[in-house]
TORKOL-4160 file (C-alpha; in steps of 0.2 Angstrom, whole numbers, padded with zeros to 4 digits, m for minus):
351
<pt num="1" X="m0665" Y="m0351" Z="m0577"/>
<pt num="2" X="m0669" Y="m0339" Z="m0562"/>
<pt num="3" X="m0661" Y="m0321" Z="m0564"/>
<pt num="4" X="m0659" Y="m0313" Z="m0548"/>
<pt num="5" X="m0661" Y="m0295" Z="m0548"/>
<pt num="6" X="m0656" Y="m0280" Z="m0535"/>
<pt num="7" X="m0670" Y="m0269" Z="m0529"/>
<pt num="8" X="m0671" Y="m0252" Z="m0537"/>
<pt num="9" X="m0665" Y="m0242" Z="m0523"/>
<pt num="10" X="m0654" Y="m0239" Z="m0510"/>
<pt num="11" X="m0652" Y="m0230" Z="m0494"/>
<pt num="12" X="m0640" Y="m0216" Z="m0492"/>
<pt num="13" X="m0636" Y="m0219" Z="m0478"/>
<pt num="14" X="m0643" Y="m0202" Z="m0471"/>
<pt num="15" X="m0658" Y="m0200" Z="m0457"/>
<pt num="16" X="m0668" Y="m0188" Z="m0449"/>
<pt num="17" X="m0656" Y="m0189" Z="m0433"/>
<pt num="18" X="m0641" Y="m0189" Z="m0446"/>
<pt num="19" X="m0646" Y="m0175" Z="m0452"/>
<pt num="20" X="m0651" Y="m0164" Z="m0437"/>
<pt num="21" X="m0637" Y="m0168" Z="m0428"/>
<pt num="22" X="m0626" Y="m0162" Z="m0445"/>
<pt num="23" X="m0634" Y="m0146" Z="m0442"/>
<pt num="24" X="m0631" Y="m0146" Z="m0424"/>
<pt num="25" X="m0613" Y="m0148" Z="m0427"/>
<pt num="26" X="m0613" Y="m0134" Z="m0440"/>
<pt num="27" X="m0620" Y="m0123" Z="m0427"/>
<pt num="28" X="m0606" Y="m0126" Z="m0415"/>
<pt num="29" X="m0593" Y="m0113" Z="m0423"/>
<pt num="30" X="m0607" Y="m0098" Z="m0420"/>
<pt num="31" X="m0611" Y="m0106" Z="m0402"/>
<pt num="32" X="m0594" Y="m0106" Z="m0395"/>
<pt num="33" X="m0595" Y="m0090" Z="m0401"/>
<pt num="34" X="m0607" Y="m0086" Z="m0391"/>
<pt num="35" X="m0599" Y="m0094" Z="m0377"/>
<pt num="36" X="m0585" Y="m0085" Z="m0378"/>
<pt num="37" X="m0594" Y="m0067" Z="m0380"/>
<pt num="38" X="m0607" Y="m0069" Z="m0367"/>
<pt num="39" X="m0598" Y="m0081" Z="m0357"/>
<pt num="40" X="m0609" Y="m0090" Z="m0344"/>
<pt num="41" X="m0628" Y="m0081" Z="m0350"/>
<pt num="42" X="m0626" Y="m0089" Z="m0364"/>
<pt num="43" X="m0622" Y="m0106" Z="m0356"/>
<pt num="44" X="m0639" Y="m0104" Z="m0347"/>
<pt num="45" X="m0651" Y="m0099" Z="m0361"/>
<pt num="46" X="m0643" Y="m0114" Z="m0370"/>
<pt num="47" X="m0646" Y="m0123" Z="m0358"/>
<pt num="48" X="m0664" Y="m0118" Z="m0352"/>
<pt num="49" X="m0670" Y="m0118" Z="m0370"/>
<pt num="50" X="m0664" Y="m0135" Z="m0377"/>
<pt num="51" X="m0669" Y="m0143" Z="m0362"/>
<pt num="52" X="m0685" Y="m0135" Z="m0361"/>
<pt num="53" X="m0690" Y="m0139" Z="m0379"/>
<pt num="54" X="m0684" Y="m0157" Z="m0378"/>
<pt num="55" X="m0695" Y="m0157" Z="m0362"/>
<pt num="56" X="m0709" Y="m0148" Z="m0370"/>
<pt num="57" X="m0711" Y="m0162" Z="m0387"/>
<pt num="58" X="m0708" Y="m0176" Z="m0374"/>
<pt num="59" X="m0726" Y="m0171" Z="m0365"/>
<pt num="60" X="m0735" Y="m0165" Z="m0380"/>
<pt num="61" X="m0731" Y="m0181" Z="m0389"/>
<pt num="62" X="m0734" Y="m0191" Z="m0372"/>
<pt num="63" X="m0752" Y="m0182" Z="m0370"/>
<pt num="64" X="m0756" Y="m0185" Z="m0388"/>
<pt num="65" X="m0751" Y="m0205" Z="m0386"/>
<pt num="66" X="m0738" Y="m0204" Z="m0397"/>
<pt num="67" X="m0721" Y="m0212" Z="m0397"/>
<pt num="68" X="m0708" Y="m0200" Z="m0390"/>
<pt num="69" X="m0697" Y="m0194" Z="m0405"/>
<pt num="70" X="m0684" Y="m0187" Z="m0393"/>
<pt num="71" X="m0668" Y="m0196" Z="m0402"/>
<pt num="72" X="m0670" Y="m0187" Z="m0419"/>
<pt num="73" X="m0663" Y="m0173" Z="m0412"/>
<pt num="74" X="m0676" Y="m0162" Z="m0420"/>
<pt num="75" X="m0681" Y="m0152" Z="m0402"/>
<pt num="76" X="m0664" Y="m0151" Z="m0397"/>
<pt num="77" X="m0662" Y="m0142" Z="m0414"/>
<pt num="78" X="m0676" Y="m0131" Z="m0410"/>
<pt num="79" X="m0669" Y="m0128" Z="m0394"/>
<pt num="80" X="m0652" Y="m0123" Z="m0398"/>
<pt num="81" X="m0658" Y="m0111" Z="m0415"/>
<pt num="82" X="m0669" Y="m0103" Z="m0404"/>
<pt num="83" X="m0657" Y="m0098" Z="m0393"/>
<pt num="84" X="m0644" Y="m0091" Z="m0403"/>
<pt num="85" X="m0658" Y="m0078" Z="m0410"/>
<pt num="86" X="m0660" Y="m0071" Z="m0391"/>
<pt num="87" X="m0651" Y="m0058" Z="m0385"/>
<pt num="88" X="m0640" Y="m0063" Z="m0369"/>
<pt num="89" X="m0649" Y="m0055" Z="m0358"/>
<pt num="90" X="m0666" Y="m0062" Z="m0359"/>
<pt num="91" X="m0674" Y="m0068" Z="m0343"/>
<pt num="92" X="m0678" Y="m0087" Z="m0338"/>
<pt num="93" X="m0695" Y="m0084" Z="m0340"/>
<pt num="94" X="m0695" Y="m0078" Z="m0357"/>
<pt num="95" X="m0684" Y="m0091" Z="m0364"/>
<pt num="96" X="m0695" Y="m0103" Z="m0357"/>
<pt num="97" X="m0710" Y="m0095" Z="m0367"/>
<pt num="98" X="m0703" Y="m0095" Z="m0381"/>
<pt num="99" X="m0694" Y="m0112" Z="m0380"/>
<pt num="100" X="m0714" Y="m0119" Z="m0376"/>
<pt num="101" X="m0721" Y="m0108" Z="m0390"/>
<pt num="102" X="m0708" Y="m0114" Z="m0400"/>
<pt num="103" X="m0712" Y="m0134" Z="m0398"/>
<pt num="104" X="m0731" Y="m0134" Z="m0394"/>
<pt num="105" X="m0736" Y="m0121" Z="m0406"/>
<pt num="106" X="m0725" Y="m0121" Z="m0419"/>
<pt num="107" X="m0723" Y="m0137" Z="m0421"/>
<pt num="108" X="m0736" Y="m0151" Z="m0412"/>
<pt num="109" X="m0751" Y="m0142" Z="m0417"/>
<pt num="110" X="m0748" Y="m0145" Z="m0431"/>
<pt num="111" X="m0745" Y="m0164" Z="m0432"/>
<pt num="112" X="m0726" Y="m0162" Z="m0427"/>
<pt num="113" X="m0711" Y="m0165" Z="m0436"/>
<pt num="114" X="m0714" Y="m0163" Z="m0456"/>
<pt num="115" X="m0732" Y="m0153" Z="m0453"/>
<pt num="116" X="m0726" Y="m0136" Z="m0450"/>
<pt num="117" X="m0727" Y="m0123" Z="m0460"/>
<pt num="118" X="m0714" Y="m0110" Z="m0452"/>
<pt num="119" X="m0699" Y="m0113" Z="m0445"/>
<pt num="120" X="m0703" Y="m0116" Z="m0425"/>
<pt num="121" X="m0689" Y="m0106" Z="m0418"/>
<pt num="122" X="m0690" Y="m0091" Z="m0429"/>
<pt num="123" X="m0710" Y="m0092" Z="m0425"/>
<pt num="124" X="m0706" Y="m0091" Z="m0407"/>
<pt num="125" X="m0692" Y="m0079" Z="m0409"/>
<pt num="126" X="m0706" Y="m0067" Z="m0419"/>
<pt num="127" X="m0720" Y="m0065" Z="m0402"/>
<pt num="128" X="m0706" Y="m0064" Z="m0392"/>
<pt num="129" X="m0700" Y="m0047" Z="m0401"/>
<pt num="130" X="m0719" Y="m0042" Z="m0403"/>
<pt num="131" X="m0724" Y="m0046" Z="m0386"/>
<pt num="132" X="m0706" Y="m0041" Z="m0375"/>
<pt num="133" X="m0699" Y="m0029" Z="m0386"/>
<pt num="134" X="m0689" Y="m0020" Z="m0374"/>
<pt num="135" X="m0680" Y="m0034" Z="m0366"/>
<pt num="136" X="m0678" Y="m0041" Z="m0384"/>
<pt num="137" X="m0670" Y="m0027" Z="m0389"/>
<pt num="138" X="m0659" Y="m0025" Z="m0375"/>
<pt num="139" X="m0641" Y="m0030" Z="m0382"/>
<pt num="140" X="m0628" Y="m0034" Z="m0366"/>
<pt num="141" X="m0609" Y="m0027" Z="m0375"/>
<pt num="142" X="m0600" Y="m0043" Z="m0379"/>
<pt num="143" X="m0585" Y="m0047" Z="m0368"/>
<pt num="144" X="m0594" Y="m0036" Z="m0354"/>
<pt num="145" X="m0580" Y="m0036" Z="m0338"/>
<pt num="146" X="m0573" Y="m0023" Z="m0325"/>
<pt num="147" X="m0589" Y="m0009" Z="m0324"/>
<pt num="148" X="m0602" Y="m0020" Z="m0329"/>
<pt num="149" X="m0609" Y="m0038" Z="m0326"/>
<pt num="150" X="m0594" Y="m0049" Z="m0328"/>
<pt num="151" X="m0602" Y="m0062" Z="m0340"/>
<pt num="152" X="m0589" Y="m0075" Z="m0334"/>
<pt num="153" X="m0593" Y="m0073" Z="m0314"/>
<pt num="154" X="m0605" Y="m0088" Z="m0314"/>
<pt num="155" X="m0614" Y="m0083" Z="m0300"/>
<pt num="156" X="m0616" Y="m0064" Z="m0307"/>
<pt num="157" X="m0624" Y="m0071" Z="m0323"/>
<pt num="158" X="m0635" Y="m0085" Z="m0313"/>
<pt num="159" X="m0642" Y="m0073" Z="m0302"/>
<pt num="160" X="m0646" Y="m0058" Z="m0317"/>
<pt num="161" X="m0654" Y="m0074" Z="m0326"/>
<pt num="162" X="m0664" Y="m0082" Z="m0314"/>
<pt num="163" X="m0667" Y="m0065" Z="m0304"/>
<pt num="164" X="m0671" Y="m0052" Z="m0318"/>
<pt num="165" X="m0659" Y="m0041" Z="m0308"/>
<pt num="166" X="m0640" Y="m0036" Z="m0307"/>
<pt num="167" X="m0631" Y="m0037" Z="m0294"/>
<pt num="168" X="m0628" Y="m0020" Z="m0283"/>
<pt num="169" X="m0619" Y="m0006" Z="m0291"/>
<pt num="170" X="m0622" Y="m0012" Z="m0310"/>
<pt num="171" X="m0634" Y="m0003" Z="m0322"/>
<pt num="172" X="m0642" Y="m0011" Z="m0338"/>
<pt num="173" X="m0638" Y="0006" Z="m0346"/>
<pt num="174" X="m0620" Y="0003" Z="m0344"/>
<pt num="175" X="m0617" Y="m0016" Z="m0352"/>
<pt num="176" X="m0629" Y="m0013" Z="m0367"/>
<pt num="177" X="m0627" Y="m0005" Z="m0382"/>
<pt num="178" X="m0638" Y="m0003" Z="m0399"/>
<pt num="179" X="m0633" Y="m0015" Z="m0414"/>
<pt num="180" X="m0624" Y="m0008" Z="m0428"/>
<pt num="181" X="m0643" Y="m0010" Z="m0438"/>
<pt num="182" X="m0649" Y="m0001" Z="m0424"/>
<pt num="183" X="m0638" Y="0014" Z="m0422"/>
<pt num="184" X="m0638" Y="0018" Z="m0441"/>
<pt num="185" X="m0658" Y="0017" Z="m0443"/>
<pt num="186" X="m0658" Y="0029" Z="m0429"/>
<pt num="187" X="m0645" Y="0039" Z="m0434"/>
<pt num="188" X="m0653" Y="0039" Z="m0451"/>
<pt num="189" X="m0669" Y="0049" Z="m0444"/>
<pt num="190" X="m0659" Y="0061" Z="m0435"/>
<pt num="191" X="m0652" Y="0064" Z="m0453"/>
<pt num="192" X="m0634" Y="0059" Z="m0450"/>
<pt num="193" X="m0627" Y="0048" Z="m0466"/>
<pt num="194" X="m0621" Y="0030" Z="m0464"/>
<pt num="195" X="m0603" Y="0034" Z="m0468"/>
<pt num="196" X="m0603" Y="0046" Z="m0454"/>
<pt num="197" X="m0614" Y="0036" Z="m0440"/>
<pt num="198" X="m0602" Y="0022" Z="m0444"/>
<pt num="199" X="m0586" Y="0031" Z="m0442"/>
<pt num="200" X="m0597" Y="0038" Z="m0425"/>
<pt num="201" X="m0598" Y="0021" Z="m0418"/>
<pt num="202" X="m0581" Y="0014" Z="m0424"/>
<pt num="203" X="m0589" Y="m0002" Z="m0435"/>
<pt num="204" X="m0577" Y="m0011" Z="m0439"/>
<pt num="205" X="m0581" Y="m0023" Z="m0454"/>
<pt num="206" X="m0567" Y="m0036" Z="m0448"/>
<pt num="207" X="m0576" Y="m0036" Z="m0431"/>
<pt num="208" X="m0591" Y="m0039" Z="m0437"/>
<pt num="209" X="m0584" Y="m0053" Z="m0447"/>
<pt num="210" X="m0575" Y="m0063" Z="m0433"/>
<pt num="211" X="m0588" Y="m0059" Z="m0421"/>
<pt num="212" X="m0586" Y="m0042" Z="m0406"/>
<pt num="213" X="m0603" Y="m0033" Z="m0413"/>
<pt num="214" X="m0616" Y="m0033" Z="m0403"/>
<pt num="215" X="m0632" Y="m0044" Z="m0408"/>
<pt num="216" X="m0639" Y="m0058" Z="m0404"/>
<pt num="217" X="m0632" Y="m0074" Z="m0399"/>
<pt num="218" X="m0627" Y="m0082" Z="m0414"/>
<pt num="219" X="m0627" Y="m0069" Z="m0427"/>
<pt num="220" X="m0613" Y="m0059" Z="m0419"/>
<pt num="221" X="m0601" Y="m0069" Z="m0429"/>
<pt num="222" X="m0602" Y="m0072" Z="m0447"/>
<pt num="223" X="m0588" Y="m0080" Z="m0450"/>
<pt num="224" X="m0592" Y="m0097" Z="m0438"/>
<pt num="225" X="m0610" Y="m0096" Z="m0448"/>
<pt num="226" X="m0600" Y="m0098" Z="m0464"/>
<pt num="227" X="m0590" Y="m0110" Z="m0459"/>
<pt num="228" X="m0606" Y="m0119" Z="m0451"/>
<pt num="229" X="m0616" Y="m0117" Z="m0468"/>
<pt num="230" X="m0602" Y="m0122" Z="m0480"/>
<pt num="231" X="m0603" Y="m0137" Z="m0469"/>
<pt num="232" X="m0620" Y="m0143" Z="m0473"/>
<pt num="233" X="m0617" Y="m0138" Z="m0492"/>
<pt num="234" X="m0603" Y="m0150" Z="m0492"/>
<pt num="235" X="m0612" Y="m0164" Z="m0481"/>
<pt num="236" X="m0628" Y="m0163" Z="m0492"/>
<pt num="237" X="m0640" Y="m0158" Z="m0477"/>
<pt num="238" X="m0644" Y="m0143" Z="m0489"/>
<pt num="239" X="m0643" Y="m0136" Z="m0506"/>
<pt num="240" X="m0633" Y="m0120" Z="m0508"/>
<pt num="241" X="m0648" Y="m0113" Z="m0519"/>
<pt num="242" X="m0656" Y="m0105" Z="m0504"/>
<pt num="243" X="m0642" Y="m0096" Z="m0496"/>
<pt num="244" X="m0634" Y="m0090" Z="m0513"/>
<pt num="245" X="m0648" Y="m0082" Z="m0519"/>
<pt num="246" X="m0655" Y="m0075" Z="m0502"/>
<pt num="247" X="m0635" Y="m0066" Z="m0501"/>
<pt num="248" X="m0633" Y="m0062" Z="m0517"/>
<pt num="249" X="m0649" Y="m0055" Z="m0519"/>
<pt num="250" X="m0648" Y="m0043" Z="m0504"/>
<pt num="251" X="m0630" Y="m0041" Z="m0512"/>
<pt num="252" X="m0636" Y="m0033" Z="m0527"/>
<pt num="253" X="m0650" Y="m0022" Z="m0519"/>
<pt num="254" X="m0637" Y="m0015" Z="m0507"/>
<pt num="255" X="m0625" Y="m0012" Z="m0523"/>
<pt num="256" X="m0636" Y="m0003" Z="m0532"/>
<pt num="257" X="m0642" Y="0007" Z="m0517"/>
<pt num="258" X="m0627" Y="0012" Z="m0509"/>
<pt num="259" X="m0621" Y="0016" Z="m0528"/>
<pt num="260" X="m0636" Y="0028" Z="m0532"/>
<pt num="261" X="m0636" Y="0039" Z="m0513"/>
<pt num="262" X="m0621" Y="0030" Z="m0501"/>
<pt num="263" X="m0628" Y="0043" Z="m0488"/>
<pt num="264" X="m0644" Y="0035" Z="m0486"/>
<pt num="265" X="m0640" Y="0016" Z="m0489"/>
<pt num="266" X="m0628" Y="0006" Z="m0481"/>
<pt num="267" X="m0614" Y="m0005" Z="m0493"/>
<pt num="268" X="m0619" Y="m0022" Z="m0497"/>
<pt num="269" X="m0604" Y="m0028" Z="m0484"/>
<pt num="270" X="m0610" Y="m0019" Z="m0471"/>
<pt num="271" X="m0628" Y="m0031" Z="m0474"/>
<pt num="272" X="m0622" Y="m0046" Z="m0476"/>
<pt num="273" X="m0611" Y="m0045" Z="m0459"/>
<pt num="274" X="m0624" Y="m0037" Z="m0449"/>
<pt num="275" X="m0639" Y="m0044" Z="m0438"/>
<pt num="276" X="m0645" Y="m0063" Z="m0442"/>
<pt num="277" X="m0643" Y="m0063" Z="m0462"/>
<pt num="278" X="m0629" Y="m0078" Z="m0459"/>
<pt num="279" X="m0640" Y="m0088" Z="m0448"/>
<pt num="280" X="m0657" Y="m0085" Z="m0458"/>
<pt num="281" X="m0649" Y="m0088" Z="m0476"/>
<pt num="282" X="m0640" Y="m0106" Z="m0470"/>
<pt num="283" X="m0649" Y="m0112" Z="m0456"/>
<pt num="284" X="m0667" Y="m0105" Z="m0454"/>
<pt num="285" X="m0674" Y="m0103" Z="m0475"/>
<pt num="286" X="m0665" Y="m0120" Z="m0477"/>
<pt num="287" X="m0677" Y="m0130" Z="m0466"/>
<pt num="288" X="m0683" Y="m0141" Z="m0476"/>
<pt num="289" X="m0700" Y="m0144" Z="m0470"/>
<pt num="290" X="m0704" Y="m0124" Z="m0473"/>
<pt num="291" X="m0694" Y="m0121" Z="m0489"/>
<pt num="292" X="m0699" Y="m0129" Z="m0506"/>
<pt num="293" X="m0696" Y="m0144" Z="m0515"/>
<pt num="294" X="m0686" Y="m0140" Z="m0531"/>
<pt num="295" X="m0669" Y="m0129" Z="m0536"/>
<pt num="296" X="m0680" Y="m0115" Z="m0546"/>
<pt num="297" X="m0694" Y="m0114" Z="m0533"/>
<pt num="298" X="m0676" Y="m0113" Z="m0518"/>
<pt num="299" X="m0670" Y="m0100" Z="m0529"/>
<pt num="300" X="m0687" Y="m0089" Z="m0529"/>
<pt num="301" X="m0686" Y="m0092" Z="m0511"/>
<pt num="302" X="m0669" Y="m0085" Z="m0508"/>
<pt num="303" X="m0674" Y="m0071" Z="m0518"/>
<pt num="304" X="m0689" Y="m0068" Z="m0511"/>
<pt num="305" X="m0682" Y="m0067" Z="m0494"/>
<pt num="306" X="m0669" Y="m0057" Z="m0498"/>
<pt num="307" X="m0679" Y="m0044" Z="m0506"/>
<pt num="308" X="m0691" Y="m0042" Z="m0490"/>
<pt num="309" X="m0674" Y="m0041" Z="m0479"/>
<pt num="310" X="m0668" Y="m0027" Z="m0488"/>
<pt num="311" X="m0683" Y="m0017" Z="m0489"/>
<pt num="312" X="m0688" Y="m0020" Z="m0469"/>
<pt num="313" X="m0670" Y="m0014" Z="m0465"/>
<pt num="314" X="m0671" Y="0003" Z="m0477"/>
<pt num="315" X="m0689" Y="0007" Z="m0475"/>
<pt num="316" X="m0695" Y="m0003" Z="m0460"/>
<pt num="317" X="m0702" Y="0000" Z="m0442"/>
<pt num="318" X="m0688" Y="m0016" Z="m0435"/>
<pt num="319" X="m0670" Y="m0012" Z="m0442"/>
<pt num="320" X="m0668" Y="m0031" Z="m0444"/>
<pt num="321" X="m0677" Y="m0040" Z="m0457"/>
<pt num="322" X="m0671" Y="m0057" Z="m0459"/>
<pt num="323" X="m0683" Y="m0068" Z="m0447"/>
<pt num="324" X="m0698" Y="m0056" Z="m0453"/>
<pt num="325" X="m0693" Y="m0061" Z="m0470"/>
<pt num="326" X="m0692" Y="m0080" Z="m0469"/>
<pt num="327" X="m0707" Y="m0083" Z="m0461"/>
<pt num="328" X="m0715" Y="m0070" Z="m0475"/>
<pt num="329" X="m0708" Y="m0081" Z="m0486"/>
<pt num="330" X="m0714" Y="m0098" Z="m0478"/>
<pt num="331" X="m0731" Y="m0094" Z="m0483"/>
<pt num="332" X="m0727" Y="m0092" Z="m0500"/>
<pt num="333" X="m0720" Y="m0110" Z="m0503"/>
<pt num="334" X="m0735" Y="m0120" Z="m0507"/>
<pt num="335" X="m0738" Y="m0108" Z="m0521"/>
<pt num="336" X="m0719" Y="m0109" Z="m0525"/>
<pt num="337" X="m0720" Y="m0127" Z="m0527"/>
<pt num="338" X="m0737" Y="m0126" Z="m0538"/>
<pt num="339" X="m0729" Y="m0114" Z="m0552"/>
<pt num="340" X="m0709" Y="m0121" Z="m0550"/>
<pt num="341" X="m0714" Y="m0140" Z="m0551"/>
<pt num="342" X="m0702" Y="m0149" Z="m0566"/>
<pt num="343" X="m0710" Y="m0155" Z="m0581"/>
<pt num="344" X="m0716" Y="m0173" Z="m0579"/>
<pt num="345" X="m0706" Y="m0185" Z="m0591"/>
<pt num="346" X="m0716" Y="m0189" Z="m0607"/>
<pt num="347" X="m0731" Y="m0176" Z="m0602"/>
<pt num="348" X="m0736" Y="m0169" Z="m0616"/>
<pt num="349" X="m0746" Y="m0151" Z="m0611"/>
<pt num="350" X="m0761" Y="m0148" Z="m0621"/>
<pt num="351" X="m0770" Y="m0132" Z="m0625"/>
């Protein structure tokens, strides 16, 4: 009598392609956001640095007589995370350094896809801040119309991006603005309290939660990240381990902060609206190449990167921490995985 008997397994159904292009959707909340803040600029850096990336892994992988790996939508990915961490009014030539660095060293050289150790575009995001950190920390006013570039006039914004000038009559000085983490670090060491450098500047915690702060351009609204990241949670592309603990942790550092000297340190609402936090805690520590393996080790993970958020933005020379953070982090994963890996069924440790 011959028994026929299943194989012992079966596919999900899920795939490197499904899954980049999950994330991809997720990111489109926070994009149109951009879209509708920055108008046409951010159209163009979209554009330049998805294109550009997809461009750049198409050669190396063709140089390196490999088969191109364009489909799985992983440099596209790249592409689109990395511009949503530029400010708007980055030049051409910048995002397409940072789109190269992005793909051909922090990626290929290391073996591509599932090789690297750090998350590619907040790698390239980093030298772009050490290298330009004038022009990355140049922050165009969302919404900027009558008095200043008209980031809807097509022609305005193609000609500031590809040019590196406005047109006649504008000044840089007049359509930027400092980020709400910027003006309270600087306020801060004039010795002005947070309560009061906030009222100065009008925050508005609602603002910063549907997205009119200034910022980068994906992190300028919170709520599409959520709404992206929740997403993902709900799909199965990733786990909510990372993200909870990263918030909650820089939660409860805020709390007790703001509760010992709320001159001095900001309320935790106030962090987890401001700068890339939303973007880093869903969509940048959740890579699943760079992060570890197991729920505890993602949990050591999300804490770990919360605590160095918090202490860059009190006590550090950048008022954002996030990226810095992450990538911090990324290099502590092998060890996370060595000291978090689960006890192997029937192993018995001996003395």
């Amino acid at each position: 009598m011959m028994i026929h008997l299943s194989p012992p397994h079966h596919h999900g159904g899920d795939s490197i392609r499904a899954n980049m292009l999950a994330v991809i959707l997720a990111l489109m909340p926070a994009t149109a956001c951009a879209v509708w803040l920055y108008g046409w600029l951010a159209v163009w850096q979209i554009l330049t640095c998805i294109s550009v990336c997809m461009l750049g892994e198409w050669a190396a992988l063709r140089l390196m007589r490999r088969p191109s790996r364009l489909h799985d939508g992983s440099a596209a990915l790249t592409g689109l995370l990395l511009a949503l961490v530029l400010p708007a009014a980055v030049p051409w030539w910048m995002t397409v350094f940072g789109a190269l660095f992005a793909i051909l060293l922090g990626k290929q050289v290391y073996g591509g896809l599932g090789y690297n150790p750090f998350n590619p575009a907040l790698s390239a995001r980093v030298v772009l801040l050490i290298s330009f950190p004038l022009a990355m920390t140049s922050w165009l006013i969302p919404a900027t119309g009558s008095g200043g570039l008209d980031v809807y006039n097509a022609a305005q914004t193609l000609h500031f991006f590809f040019a590196g000038t406005l047109p006649p009559g504008l000044s840089l000085d007049g359509i930027t603005a400092a980020t709400p983490l910027g003006y309270t670090k600087t306020d801060a060491l004039q010795g002005i309290s947070i309560p009061d450098s906030l009222a100065t500047h009008h925050y508005s915690y609602i603002d910063a939660f549907i997205g009119s702060e200034g910022g980068s351009l994906g992190e300028t609204s919170a709520l599409a990240l959520l709404l992206g990241g929740i997403y993902l949670i709900a799909r199965g592309v990733i786990r909510w381990h990372i993200p909870l603990s990263y918030l909650l942790t820089v939660a409860l550092l805020a709390s007790l902060s703001n509760a010992l000297a709320p001159a001095h340190y900001a309320p935790p609402l106030f962090h987890l609206l401001a700068g890339g936090l939303m973007l880093c805690a869903f969509y940048m520590a959740t890579d699943p190449v760079s992060s570890p393996v197991t729920a505890r080790g993602q949990i050591v993970f999300g804490a770990g990167c919360g605590l160095i958020t918090w202490v860059i933005r009190q006590w550090g020379g950048y008022p954002e921490g996030a990226m810095f953070a992450v990538l911090l982090m990324n290099c502590t994963v092998p060890l996370i995985d060595h000291y978090c890996r689960p006890r192997v069924y029937g192993y018995e440790r001996r003395p």
